[in-house]
NUFIGU-476674 format. One record per residue: residue in three letters; x, y, z of N, C-alpha, C, O in turn. Coordinates in steps of 0.02 Angstrom, whole numbers, plus 50000, padded with zeros to 5 digits. Example, Ala and Ser with C-alpha at 12.3 -4.5 7.8 and 13.67 -1.06 7.14 Angstrom:
ala506604971650390506154977550390506604983550390507124983450423
ser506424988850354506844994750357506455000250394506705005750402
This chain:
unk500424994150000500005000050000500455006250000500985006450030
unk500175011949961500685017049938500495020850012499955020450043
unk501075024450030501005029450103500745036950077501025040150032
unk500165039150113499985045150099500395048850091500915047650121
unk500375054250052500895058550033500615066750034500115068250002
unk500905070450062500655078150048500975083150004501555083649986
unk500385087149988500885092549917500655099849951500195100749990
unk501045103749928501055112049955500495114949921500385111649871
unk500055120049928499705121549899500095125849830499635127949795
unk500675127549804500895129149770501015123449719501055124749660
unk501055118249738501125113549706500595111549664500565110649604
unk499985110749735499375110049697499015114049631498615112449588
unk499385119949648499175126349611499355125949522499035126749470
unk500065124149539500435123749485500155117849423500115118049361
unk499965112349480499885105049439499055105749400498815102649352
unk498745111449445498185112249404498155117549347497775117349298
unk498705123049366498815127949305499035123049237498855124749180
unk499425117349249499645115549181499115111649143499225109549086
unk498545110849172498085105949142497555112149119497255112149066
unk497515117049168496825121249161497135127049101496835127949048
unk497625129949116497975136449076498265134249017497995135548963
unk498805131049019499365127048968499035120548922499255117948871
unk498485119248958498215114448898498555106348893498425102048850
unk498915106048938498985098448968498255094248968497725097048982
unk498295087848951497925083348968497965080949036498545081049057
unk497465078549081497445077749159498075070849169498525070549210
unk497885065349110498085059649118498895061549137499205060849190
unk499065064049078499965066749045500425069749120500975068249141
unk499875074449145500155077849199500135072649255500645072249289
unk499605068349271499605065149330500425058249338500795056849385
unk500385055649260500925051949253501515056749270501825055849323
unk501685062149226502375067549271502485068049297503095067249298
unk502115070749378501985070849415501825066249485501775067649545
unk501775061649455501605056249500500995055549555500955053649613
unk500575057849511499985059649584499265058849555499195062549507
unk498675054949568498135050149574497785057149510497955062849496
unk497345053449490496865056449447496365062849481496255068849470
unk496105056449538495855059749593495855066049610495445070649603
unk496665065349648496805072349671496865076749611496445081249610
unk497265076549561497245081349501496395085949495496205091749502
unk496105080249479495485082949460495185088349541495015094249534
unk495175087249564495145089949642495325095249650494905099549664
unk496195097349642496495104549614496135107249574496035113349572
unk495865102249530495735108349447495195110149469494965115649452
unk494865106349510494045109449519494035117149562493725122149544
unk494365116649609494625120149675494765125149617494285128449595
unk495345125949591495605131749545495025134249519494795139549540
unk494775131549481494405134649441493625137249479493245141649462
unk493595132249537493265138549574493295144849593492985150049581
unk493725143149626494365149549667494225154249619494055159549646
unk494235154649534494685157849505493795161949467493815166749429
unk493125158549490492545161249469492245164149537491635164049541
unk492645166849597492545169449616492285165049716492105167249770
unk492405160049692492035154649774492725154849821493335155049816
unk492305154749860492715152749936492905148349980492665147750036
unk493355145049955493365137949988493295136150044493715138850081
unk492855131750076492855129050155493715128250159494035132550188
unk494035123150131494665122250156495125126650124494935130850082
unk495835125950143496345129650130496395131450040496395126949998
unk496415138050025496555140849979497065137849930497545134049938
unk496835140449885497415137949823497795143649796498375145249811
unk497345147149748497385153949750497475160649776497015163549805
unk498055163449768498205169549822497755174049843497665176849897
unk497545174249801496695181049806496245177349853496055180649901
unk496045170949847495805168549886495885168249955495475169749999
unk496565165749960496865164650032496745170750079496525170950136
unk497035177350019496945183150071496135186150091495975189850138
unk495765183650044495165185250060494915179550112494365182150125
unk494925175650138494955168450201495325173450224494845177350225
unk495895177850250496195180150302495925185150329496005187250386
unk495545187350282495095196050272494515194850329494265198450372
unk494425188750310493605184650340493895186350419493795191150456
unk494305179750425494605180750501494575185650527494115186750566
unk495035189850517494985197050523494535200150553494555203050607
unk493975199250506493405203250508493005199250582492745203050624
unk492995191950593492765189650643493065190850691492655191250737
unk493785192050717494075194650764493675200050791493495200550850
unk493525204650739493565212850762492855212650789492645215950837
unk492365205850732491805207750786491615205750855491305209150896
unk491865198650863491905195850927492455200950979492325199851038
unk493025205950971493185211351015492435215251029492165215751084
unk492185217750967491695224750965491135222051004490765226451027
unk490965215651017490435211451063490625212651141490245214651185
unk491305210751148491525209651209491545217351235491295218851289
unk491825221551198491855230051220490925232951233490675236951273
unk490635228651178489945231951208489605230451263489255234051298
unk489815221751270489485220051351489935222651404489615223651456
unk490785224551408490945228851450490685235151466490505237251522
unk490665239051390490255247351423489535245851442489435249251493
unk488955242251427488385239251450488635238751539488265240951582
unk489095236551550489175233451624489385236951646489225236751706
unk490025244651624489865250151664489555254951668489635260051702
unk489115253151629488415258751633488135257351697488135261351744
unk487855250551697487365248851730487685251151794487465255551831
unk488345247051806488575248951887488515256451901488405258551958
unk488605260851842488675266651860487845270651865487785276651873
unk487405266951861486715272451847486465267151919485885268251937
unk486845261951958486685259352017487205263352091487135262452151
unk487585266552063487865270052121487435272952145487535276352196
C-alpha cells in the first residue's frame, strides 16, 4: 500500500495551472507528476473555482483567495472584540446608573 503523501498548495496550484491554463491533458500531467487522477481533478476543480470567484471551506489555492479567508478572520476577530467591548460598556453603565 502506497503511504499518503502531501503537496504544498503551490504545488497543487501549479499542477492544476498546467492542465487548466497550458492545455495539458489531466492523464499526461498526473503520470509527470506522480499523483492520482483523483487528486488532480480535485485541484482543477478548487482552481477553477477559486478563480470564478468561490470561497473555499478548506485551505486556499489561490492567492486572492487565501487573502480574502484572512480578510474573513479578520473581520471575525474585530467583531467578537466589538461584542466583548459592548457588554463591558453595558456593564459600566449599569454599575454606574446603580451607584
Amino acid at each position: 500500500m502506497r503511504k499518503r503523501r502531501t503537496f504544498s498548495r503551490e504545488f497543487k496550484r501549479e499542477a492544476a495551472t498546467m492542465v487548466l491554463d497550458q492545455g495539458h491533458p489531466l492523464a499526461h500531467i498526473c503520470l509527470q507528476l506522480d499523483v492520482s487522477e483523483n487528486s488532480l481533478r480535485r485541484w482543477v476543480q478548487q482552481v477553477q473555482f477559486e478563480r470564478n470567484g468561490g470561497v473555499p471551506e478548506t485551505k486556499a489555492l489561490t492567492d486572492e483567495q487565501r487573502e480574502i479567508q484572512k480578510l474573513k478572520a479578520r473581520i471575525n476577530e474585530l467583531e467578537r472584540d466589538k461584542s466583548i467591548l459592548k457588554k463591558a460598556t453595558a456593564l459600566l453603565v449599569s454599575e454606574e446608573i446603580n451607584r
